[in-house]
C-alpha positions as MATLAB code, in Angstrom:
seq = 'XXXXXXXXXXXXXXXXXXXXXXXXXXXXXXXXXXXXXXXXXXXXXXXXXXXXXXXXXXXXXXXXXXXXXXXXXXXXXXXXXXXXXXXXXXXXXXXXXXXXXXXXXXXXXXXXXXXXXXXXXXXXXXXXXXXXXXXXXXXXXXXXXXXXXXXXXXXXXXXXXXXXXXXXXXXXXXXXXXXXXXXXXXXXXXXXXXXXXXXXXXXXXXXXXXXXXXXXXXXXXXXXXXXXXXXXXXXXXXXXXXXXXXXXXXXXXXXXXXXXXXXXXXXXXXXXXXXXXXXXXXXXXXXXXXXXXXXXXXXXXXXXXXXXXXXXXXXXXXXXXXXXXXXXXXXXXXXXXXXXXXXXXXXXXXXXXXXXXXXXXXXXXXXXXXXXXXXXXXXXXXXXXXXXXXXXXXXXXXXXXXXXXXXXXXXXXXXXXXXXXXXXXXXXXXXXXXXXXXXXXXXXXXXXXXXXXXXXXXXXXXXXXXXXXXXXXXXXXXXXXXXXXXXXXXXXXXXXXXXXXXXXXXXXXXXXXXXXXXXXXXXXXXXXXXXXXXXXXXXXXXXXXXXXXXXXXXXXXXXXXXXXXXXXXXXXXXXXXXXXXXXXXXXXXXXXXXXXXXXXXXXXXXXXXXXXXXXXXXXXXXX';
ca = [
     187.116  -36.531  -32.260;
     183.191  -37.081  -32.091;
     180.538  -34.583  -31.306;
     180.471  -35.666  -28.002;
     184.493  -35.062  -27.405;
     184.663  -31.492  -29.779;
     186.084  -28.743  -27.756;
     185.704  -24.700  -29.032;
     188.521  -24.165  -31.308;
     190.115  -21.506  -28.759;
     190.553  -24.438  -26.564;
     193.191  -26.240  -28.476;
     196.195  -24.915  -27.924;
     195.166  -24.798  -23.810;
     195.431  -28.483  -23.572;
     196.888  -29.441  -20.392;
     197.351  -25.918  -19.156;
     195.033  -25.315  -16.026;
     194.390  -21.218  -16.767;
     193.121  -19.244  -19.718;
     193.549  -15.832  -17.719;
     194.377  -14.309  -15.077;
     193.009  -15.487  -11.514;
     192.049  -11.185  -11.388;
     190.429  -10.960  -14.979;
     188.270  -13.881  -13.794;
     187.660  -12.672  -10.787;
     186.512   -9.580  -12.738;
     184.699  -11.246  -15.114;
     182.788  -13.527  -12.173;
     182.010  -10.058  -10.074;
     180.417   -8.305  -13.917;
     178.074  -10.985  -14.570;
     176.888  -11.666  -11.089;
     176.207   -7.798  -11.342;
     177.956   -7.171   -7.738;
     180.713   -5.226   -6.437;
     182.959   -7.689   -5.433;
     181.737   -7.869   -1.967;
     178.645   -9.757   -2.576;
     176.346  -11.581   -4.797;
     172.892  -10.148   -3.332;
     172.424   -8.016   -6.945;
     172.673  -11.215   -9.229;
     169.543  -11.344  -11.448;
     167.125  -13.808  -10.368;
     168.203  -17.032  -12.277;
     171.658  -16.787  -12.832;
     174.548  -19.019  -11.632;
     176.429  -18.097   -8.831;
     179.928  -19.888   -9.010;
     180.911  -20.874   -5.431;
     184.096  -20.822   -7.162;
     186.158  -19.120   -9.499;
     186.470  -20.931  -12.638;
     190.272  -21.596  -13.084;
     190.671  -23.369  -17.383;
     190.342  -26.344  -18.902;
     192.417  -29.438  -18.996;
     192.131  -32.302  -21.572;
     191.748  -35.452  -18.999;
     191.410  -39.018  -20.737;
     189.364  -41.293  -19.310;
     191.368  -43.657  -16.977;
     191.358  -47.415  -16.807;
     192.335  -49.747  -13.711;
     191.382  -53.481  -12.874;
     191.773  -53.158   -9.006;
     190.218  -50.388   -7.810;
     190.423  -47.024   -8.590;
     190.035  -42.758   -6.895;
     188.743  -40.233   -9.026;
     189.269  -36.729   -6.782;
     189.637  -33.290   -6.737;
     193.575  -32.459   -6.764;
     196.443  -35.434   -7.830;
     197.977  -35.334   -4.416;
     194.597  -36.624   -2.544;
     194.039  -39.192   -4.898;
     197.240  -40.534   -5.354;
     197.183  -40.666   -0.874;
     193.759  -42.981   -1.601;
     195.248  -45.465   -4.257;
     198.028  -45.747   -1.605;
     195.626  -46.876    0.861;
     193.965  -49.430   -1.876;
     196.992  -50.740   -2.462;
     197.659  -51.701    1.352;
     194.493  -53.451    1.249;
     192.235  -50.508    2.240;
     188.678  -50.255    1.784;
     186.340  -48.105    0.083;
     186.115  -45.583    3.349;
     189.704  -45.957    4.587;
     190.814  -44.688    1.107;
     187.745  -41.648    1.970;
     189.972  -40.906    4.904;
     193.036  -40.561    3.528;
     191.733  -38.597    0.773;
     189.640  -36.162    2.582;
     192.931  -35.261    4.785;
     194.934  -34.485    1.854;
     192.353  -32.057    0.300;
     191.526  -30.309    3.655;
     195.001  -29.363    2.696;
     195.706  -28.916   -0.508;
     191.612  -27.357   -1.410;
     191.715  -25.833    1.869;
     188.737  -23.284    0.174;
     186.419  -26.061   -0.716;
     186.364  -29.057    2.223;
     187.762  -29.805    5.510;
     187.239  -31.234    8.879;
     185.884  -27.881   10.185;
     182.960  -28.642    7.642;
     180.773  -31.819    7.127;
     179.564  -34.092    3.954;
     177.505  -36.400    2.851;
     178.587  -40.296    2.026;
     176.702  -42.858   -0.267;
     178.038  -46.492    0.367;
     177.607  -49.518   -1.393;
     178.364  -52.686    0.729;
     179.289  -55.835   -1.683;
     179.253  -58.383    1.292;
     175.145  -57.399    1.838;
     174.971  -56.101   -1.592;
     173.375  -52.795    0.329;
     173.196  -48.990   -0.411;
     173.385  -47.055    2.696;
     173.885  -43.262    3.370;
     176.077  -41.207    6.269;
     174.988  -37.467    7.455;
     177.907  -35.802    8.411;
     175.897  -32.299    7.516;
     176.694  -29.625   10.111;
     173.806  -28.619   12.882;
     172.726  -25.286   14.183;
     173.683  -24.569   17.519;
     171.303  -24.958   20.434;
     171.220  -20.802   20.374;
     170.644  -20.745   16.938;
     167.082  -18.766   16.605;
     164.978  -18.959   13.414;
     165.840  -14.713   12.739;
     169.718  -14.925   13.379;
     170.201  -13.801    9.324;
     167.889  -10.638    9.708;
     168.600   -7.330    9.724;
     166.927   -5.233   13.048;
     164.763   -3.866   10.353;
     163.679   -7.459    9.374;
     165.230   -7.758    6.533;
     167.894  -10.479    4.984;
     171.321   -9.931    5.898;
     173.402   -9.773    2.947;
     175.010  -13.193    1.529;
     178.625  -12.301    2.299;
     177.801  -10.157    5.499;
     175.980  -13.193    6.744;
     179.173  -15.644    5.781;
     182.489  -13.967    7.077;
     182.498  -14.420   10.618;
     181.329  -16.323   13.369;
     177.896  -16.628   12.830;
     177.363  -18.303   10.071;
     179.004  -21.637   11.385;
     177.298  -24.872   12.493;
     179.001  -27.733   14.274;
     181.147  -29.680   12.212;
     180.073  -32.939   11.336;
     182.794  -34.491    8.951;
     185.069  -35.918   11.542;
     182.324  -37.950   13.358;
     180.538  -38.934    9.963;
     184.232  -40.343    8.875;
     184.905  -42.185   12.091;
     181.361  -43.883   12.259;
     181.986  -45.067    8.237;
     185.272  -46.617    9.352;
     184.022  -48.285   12.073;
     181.342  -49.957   10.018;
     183.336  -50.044    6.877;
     187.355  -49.744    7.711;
     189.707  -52.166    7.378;
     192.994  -50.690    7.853;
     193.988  -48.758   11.293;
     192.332  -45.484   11.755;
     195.522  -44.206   12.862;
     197.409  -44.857    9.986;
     194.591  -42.998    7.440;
     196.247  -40.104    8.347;
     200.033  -40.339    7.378;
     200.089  -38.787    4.054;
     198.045  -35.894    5.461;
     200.780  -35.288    8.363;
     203.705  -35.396    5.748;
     202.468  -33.090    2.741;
     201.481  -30.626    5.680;
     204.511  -30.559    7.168;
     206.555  -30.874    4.468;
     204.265  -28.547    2.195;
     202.976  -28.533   -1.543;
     203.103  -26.666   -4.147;
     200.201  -24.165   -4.357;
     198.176  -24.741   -8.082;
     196.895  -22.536  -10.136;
     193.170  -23.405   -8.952;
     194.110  -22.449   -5.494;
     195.579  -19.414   -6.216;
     192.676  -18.781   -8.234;
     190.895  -18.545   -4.976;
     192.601  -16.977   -2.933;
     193.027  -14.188   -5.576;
     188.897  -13.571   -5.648;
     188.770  -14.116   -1.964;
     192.209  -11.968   -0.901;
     189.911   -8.886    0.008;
     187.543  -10.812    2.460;
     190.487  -12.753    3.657;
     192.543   -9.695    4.821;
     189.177   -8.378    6.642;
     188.704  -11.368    8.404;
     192.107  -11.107    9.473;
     194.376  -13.763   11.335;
     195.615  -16.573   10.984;
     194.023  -17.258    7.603;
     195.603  -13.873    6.336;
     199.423  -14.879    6.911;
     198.584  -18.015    5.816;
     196.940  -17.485    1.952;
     198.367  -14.501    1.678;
     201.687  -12.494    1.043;
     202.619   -9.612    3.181;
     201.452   -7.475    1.239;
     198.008   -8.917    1.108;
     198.146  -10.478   -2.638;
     197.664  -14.283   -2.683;
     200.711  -16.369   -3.010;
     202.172  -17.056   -6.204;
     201.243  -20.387   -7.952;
     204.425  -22.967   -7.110;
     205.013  -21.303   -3.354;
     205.855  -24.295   -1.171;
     202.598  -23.927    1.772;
     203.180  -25.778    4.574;
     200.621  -26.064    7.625;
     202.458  -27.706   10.741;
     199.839  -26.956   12.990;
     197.325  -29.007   10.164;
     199.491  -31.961   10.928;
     199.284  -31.730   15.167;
     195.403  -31.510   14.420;
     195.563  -34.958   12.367;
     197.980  -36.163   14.884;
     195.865  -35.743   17.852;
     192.699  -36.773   15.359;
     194.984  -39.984   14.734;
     195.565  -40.641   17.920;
     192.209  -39.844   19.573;
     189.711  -40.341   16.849;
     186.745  -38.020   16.615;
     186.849  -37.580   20.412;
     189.437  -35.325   20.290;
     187.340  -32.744   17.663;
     184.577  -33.023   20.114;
     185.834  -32.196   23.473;
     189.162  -31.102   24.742;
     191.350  -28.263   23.023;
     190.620  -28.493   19.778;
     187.045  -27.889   20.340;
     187.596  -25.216   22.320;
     189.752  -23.458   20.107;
     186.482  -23.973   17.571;
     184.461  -22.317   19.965;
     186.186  -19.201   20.851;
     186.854  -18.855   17.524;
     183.651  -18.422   16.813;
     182.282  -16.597   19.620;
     184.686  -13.858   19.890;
     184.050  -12.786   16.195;
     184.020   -8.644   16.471;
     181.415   -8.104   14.092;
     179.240  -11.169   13.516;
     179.772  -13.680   16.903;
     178.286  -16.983   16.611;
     176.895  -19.240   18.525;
     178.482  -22.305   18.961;
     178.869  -23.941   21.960;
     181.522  -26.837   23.806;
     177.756  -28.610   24.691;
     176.978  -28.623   20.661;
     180.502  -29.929   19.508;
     180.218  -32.539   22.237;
     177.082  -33.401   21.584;
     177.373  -33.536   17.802;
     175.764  -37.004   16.493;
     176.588  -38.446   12.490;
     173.833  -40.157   11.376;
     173.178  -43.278    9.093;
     170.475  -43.083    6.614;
     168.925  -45.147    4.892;
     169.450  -43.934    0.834;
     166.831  -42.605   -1.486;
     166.877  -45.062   -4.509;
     164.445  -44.931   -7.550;
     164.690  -46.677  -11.340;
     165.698  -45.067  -14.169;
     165.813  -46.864  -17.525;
     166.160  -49.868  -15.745;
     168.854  -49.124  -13.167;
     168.450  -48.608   -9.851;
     169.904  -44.988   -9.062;
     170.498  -44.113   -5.201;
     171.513  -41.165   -3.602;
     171.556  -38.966   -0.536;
     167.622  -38.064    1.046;
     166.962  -35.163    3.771;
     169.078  -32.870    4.659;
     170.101  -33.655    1.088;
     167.605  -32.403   -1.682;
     170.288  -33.718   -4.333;
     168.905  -37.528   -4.319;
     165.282  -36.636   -4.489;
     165.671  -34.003   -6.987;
     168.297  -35.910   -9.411;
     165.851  -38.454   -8.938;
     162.763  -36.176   -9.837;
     164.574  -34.986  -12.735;
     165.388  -38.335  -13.893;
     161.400  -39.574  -13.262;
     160.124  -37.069  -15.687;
     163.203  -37.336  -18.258;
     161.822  -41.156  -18.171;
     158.465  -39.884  -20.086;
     160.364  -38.914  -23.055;
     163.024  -40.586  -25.392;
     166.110  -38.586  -24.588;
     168.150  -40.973  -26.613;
     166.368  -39.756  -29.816;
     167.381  -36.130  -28.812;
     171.066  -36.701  -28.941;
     173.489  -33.828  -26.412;
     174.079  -30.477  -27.109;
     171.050  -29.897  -29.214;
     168.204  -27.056  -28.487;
     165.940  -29.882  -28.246;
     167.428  -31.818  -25.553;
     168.886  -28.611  -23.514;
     165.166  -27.325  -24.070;
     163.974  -30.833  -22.524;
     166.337  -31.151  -19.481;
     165.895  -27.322  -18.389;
     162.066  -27.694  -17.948;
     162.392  -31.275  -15.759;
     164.639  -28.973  -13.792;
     162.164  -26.662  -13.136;
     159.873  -28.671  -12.176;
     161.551  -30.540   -9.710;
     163.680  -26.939   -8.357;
     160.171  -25.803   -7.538;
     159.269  -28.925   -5.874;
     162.586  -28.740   -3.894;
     162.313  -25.310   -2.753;
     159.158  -25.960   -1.184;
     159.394  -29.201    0.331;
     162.481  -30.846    1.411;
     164.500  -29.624    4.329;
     165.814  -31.776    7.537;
     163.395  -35.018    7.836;
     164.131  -34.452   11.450;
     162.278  -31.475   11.585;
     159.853  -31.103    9.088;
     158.036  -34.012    7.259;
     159.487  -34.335    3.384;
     157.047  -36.154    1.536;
     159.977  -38.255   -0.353;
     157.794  -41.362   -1.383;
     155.126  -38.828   -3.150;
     158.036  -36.710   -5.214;
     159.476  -39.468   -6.820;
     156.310  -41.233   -7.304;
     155.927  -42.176  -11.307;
     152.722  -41.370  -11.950;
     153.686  -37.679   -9.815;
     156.262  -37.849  -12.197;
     154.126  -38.565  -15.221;
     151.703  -35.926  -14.429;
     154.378  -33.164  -13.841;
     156.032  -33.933  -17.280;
     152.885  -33.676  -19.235;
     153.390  -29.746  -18.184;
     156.328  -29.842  -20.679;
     156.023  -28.273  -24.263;
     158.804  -28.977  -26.456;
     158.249  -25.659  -28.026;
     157.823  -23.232  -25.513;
     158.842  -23.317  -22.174;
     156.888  -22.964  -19.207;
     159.281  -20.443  -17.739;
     158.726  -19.905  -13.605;
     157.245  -22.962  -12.701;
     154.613  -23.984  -10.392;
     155.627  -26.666   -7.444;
     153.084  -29.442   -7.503;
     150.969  -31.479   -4.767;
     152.920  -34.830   -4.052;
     150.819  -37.574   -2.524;
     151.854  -36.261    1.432;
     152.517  -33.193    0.879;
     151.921  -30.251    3.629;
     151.906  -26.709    2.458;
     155.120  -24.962    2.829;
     156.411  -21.621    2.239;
     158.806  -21.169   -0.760;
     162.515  -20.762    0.137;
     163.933  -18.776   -1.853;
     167.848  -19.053    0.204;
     170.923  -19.509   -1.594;
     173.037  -22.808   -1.915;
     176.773  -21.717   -2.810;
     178.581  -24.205   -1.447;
     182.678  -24.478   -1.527;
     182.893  -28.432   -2.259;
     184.627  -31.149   -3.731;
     183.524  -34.739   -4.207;
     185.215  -38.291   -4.301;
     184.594  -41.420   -5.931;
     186.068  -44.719   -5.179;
     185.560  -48.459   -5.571;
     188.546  -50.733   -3.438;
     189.412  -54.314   -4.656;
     186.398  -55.734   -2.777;
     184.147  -53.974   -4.856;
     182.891  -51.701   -1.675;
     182.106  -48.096   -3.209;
     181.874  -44.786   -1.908;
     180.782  -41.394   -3.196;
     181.262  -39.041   -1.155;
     180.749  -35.283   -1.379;
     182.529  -33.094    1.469;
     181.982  -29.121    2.132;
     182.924  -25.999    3.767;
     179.619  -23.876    1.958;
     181.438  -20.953    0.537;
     185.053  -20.455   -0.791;
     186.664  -20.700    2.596;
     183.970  -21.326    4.152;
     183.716  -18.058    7.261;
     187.013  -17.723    6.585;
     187.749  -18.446   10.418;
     190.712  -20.519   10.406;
     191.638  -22.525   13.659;
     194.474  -24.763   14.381;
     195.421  -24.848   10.441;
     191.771  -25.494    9.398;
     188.797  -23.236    8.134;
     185.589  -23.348    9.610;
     182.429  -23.525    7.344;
     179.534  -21.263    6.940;
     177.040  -23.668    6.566;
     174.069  -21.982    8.543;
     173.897  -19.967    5.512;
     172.244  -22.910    3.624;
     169.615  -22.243    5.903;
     167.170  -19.684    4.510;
     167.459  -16.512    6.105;
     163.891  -15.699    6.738;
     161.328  -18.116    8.642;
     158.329  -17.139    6.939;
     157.790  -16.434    2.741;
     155.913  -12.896    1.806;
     152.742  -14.440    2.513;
     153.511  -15.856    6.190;
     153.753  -19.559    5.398;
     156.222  -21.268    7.322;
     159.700  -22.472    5.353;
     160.635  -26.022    6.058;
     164.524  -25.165    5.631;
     164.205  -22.266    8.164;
     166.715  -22.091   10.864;
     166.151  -24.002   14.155;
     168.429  -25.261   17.194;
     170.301  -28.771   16.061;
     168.857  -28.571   12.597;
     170.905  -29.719    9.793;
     170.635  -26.876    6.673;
     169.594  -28.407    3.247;
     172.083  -29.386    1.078;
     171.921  -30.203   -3.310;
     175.287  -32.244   -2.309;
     174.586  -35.129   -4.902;
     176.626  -38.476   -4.046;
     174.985  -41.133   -6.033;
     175.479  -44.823   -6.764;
     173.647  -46.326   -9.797;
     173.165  -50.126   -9.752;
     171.872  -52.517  -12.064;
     169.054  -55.431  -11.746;
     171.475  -57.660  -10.487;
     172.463  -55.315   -7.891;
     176.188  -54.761   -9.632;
     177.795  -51.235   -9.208;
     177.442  -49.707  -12.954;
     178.187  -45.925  -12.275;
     179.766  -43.718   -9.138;
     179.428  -40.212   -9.582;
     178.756  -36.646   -7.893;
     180.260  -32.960   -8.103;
     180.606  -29.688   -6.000;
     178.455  -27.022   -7.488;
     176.127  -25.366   -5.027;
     172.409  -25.796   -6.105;
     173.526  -26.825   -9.644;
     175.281  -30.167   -8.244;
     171.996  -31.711   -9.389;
     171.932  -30.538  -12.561;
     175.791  -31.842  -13.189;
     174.552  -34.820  -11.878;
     171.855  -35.714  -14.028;
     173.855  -34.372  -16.935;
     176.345  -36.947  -16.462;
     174.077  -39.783  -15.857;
     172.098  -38.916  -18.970;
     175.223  -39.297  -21.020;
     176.071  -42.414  -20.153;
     172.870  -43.834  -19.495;
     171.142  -42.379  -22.922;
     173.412  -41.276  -25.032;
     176.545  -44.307  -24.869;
     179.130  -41.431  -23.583;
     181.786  -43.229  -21.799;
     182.121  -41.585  -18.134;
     184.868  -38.869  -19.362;
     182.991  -37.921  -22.431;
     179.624  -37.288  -20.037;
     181.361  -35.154  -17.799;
     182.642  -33.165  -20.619;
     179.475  -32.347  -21.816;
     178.756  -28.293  -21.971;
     176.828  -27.250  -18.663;
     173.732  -26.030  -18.858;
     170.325  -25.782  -16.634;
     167.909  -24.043  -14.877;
     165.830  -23.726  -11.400;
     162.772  -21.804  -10.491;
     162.831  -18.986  -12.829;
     162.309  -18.397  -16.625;
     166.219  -18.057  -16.767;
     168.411  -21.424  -18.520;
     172.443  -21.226  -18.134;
     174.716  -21.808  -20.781;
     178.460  -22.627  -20.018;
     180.519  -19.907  -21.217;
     183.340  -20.931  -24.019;
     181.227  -23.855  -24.600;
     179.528  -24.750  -27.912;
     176.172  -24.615  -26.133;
     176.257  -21.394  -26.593;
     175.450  -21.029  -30.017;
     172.076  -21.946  -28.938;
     171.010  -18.864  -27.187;
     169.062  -17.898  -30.427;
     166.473  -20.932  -30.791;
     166.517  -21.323  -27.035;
     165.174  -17.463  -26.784;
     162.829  -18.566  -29.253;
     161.136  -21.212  -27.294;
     160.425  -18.481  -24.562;
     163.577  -19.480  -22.460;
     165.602  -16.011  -21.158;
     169.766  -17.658  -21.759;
     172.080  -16.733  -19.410;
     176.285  -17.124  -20.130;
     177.328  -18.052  -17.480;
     180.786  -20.023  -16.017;
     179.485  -22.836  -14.359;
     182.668  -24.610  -13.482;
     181.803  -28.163  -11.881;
     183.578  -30.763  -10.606;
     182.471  -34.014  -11.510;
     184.472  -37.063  -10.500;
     182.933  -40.375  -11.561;
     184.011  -43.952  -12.256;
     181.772  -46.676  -14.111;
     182.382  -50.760  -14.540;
     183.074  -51.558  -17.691;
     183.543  -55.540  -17.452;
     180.426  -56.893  -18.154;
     178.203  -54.560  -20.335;
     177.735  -55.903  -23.732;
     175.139  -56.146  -26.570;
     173.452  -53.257  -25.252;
     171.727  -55.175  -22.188;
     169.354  -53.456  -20.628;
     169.474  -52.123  -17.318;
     173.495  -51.836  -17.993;
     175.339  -49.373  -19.342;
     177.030  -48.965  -22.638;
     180.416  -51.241  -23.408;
     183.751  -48.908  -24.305;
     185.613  -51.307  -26.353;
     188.950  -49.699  -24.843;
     187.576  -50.931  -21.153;
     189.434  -52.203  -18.476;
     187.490  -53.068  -15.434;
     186.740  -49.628  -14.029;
     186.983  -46.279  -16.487;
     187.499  -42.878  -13.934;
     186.828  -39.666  -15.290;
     187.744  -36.215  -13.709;
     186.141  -33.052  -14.749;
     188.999  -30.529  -17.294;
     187.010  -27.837  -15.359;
     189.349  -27.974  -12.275;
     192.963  -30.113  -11.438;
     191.090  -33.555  -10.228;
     192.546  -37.070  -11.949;
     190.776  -40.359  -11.628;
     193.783  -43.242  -10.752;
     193.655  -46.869   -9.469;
     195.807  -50.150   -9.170;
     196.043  -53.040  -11.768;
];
C-alpha cells in the first residue's frame, strides 16, 4: 500500500463495515464540535465545517473497471437501476433518471423530486459541454426579509429550515424531463420501473440512513406527520438498520410522473398537495403557490469551462458558484508546481487552503443568480486575475481572512456571509455512446423541511439564500432573496476534457460549501499527483473558506499536521468532513505521460469508477 492508499491503523480491522460507532455517539460527537445543542448550528465558530450529514464509517472501495459504460452513485441499489438502463441501450440521462428515482428512495434525506439539481452534459455526437438548472426558485411572495426576526435579526438556521417556509419550487422533475428530451433514448415511461418496484416492495434500511434519521429523529417528531410514521418507530427512535421500508404512495407519485411526465408535478394533485403542504405549516407557513409550480421553467446553460494543466475543465456557472470557484481555485493552483509538493504534506495542504480563500472570498461577494444580479464570470477566472491573486500567497505564513479582489467587471457587492448545508448526493455516468453526465441532485439540509408529501420530502432550499438583504455596512448582497430567484448553490458537477475534446475525468460530491474543495481535491490527485480516480478520492479532506480557520478530516493522517500548520499562522480545526465523491476517468488512451491527459493505471480497463469509503456509494458498469 502507497502513501497515497495508507489508511490510520484504527481503520484496519473496519474494512468493509459501514460504522465505527454508534449513529447517537456521532450524533453527539457532530452536536460537541459544532458547539450547539442539538437543535441548531447558529453557535459553530466562524470557520468550522458544518456536516450536512452525519458521518456514518469508512469502507475500503477498489477502484472499478468496465469497457461499456459505467454509474458511480450514492447507494448500490440506484446504481445497479442505472447500469440496467445502459445495458438496454440507455443513454447517459436515461440512466440519470433511473438513478435519481431509486435514491429519492433509498437517500430519501439527501435528494428527491421535491428538490432540484444541477446537470453537466457532455454530448459525443457535437462533441459539446452543456449545463441544465434544475435549482429551485423563490416563490413570487417570497420578500427579500422572509428569514428575519421582527427585531431584524437572522432567524436561526434550523428555525428557518423545518417548516414551510423555507421551500422553493422544485425544479428536479422539469430539469430531468427537458435532459431526456434532448438527450433520452429509451421511453420516459419506462425510467421509472425500478423506482416503482423497490418502493413497493421495500429495501432494506443501511446503516447511513439510519445514521440520519438517528441525528434528525428529534426534528422529525416535531415536524410531525407523515414523515414521523414513516422514519420512525412508534416510539419515536429511528428504525433499526435491516427494517424492510416500503413507500407505496412513492411509487403512485412515479406512476403518475411516468405516465404524465413533469406535467403532472406541475399542475393537478400532486402540486397541490405540495402547496398546502407548505402553506398550512403551524409555525413557519410558506409561500408557495399552484401559479409558481406551474410556472416553474428548467433552464439550459451554457457551462463555465477554463484550462487547467492543459485540460479543459467545465462545470456548472450561476446559480452555481461550484464551477467558477473550482475553477478559481484551480487558476491560482496553476501558478505553482503542485506536483513537486506531493499530498498530504503541510506544504501542499498549506498551498491549497490559501487558493481557497481566495477564491471563497471572491465567491461570497460576487456570484449569485446571473438572472438577477450581474456575476462577473469572465473576470474571476481570468489568468492574469488569477496570477495576481496568487502572488498574495506565502508559503510560510498564511494570509488568514482574506480579502475578495476586483475582477475585470466587477460591481461592488455586499459580503454574504449565509450558510450552504446542503443534503446531496451526486452521480456520474458515461453510456456506451460515450455521452456523460454529472449530475449533482439536492434537498439542502438532511431532509430537507422535513415536509413530506405523497412519499417525498420537500427541500429547504430558500435557506441557501442569505438571510439578510443588506451586509453591516448597507451594501446590497447579490444572493439575497427575491421572487423567482434561484439561491446559490457550491453543487460542483464537472466534466474535464482533453485537447482533443475526449472525456478524461467525471466527477462531483455532496458537501455543502465544501463540495468545491472535494472537488478540486480530487482533480488535483489525478491531474498532479498520478492518483488513479479511487486513490484521489481517498485522499484526507481538508480546506478552508473566508476565515483564518483550515479543516482537517478527523481519523485521518492529516491530522498530524495541526502542529506545523499552526505554525504557519493557520488556526486547524478537526473536523468530520464526510464527502461523497463519485467519479469515473478513461483510462484507454493515456500513455507516456501526454500532456493534456491524464495519468495511465496499468490495471485499466476502459473506464476506472471510484466511490467515496466515506458513505455506501459503488461505481459499476457493463463489459
Amino acid at each position: 500500500m502507497n502513501q497515497h492508499q495508507e489508511k490510520p491503523a484504527h481503520r484496519q480491522s473496519l474494512i468493509r463495515s459501514i460504522r465505527w460507532f454508534t449513529p447517537a455517539v456521532l450524533a453527539i460527537g457532530v452536536i460537541a464540535a459544532c458547539g450547539g445543542d442539538g437543535q441548531g448550528f447558529t453557535s459553530a465558530p466562524e470557520g468550522s465545517f458544518l456536516p450536512p450529514e452525519l458521518p456514518s464509517g469508512w469502507i475500503d472501495n477498489k477502484i472499478q473497471y468496465a469497457n461499456r459504460d459505467m454509474v458511480a452513485a450514492a447507494n448500490p441499489l440506484a446504481v445497479n437501476a442505472g447500469v440496467a438502463v445502459l445495458a438496454r441501450g440507455g443513454t447517459a440521462v436515461d440512466a440519470a433518471i433511473a438513478v435519481q428515482m431509486v435514491l429519492n428512495l433509498v437517500e430519501p434525506q439527501s435528494s428527491g423530486v421535491g428538490g432540484g439539481a444541477f446537470m453537466v452534459h457532455f454530448d459525443k455526437a457535437t462533441n459539446t459541454v452543456t449545463t441544465y438548472d434544475g435549482r429551485e426558485t423563490a416563490p413570487a411572495a417570497a420578500t427579500a426579509n422572509q428569514f428575519l426576526t421582527p427585531a431584524g435579526t437572522p432567524q436561526g438556521f434550523l428555525a428557518a429550515v423545518d417548516g414551510g417556509l423555507s421551500v422553493g419550487t422544485p425544479g428536479l422533475v422539469r430539469m430531468l424531463e427537458l435532459a431526456h428530451k434532448n438527450h433520452g433514448k429509451l421511453a420516459w415511461s419506462s425510467l421509472f420501473d425500478e423506482g416503482i418496484r423497490l418502493s413497493e416492495a421495500g429495501f432494506n434500511i443501511s446503516a447511513r440512513m439510519n445514521t440520519q434519521v438517528v441525528g434528525a429523529a428529534a426534528r422529525l417528531r416535531a415536524q410531525g406527520e407523515p414523515a414521523a410514521s414513516y422514519f420512525l418507530k412508534p416510539d419515536g427512535t429511528a428504525k433499526d438498520v435491516g427494517t424492510l421500508l416500503r413507500n407505496p404512495e412513492l411509487a403512485d407519485t412515479f406512476r403518475k410522473l411516468a405516465a404524465g411526465g413533469a406535467n403532472a408535478f406541475y399542475t393537478g394533485e400532486i402540486a397541490q398537495s405540495i402547496v398546502d403542504k407548505v402553506r398550512s405549516h403551524p409555525t413557519q407557513p410558506g409561500r408557495l403557490s399552484m401559479a409558481d409550480m406551474a410556472g416553474y421553467q428548467a433552464k439550459n446553460r451554457p457551462a463555465v469551462c477554463g484550462e487547467y494543466r492543459a485540460l479543459k475543465v467545465c462545470g456548472m456557472g450561476p446559480p452555481s458558484s461550484g464551477g467558477i470557484t473550482v475553477l478559481q481555485t484551480l487558476g491560482i493552483l496553476e501558478n505553482f508546481n503542485v506536483r513537486s509538493l506531493k499530498p498530504n504534506t503541510a506544504d501542499s495542504v498549506h498551498l491549497i487552503s490559501e487558493a481557497y480563500r481566495l477564491a471563497y472570498a471572491d465567491r461570497g461577494l460576487y456570484i449569485a443568480d446571473s438572472d438577477f444580479v450581474a456575476v462577473p464570470t469572465a473576470g474571476l477566472i481570468n489568468k492574469d486575475y488569477l496570477k495576481a491573486r496568487a502572488s498574495i500567497i506565502k508559503m510560510d505564513k498564511s494570509m488568514g481572512a482574506p480579502t475578495p479582489g476586483t475582477p475585470p467587471g466587477a460591481v461592488a457587492r455586499g459580503i454574504d456571509t449565509s450558510l450552504s448545508l446542503p443534503s446531496t448526493s451526486h452521480m456520474s455516468i458515461v453510456d456506451s455512446f460515450g455521452n456523460v453526465v454529472s449530475m449533482t441532485t439536492t434537498i439542502e439540509n438532511g431532509f430537507g423541511s422535513l415536509q413530506m408529501v405523497r412519499g417525498f420530502l420537500l427541500n429547504n432550499q430558500l435557506t441557501d439564500f442569505s438571510f439578510a438583504p443588506t451586509d453591516a455596512a448597507g451594501k446590497p448582497i447579490a444572493n439575497a432573496v427575491a421572487p423567482g430567484k434561484r439561491p446559490r448553490s457550491s453543487m460542483s458537477p464537472t466534466i474535464v476534457l482533453n485537447a482533443a475534446n475526449e472525456v478524461e475525468a467525471i466527477i462531483g460530491s455532496p458537501g455543502g460549501s465544501n463540495i468545491i474543495q472535494y472537488v478540486v481535491k480530487s482533480l488535483v490527485g489525478v491531474v498532479d499527483w498520478d492518483l488513479n480516480i479511487q486513490q484521489a478520492i481517498n485522499l484526507p479532506n481538508f480546506g478552508a473558506q473566508t476565515s483564518a480557520t483550515t479543516s482537517l478530516e478527523r481519523l485521518t493522517t492529516i491530522t498530524g499536521l495541526e502542529t506545523e500548520l499552526k505554525a504557519r499562522g493557520h488556526t486547524v480545526s478537526i473536523a468530520d468532513i464526510n464527502s461523497g465523491l463519485h467519479g469515473i476517468v478513461f483510462n484507454g488512451r493515456r500513455a507516456n505521460g501526454q500532456a493534456g491527459t491524464l495519468a495511465r493505471d496499468p490495471n485499466a480497463g476502459t473506464w476506472a469508477g471510484g466511490a467515496d469509503p466515506r458513505r455506501e456509494g459503488v461505481a459499476k458498469g457493463n463489459n
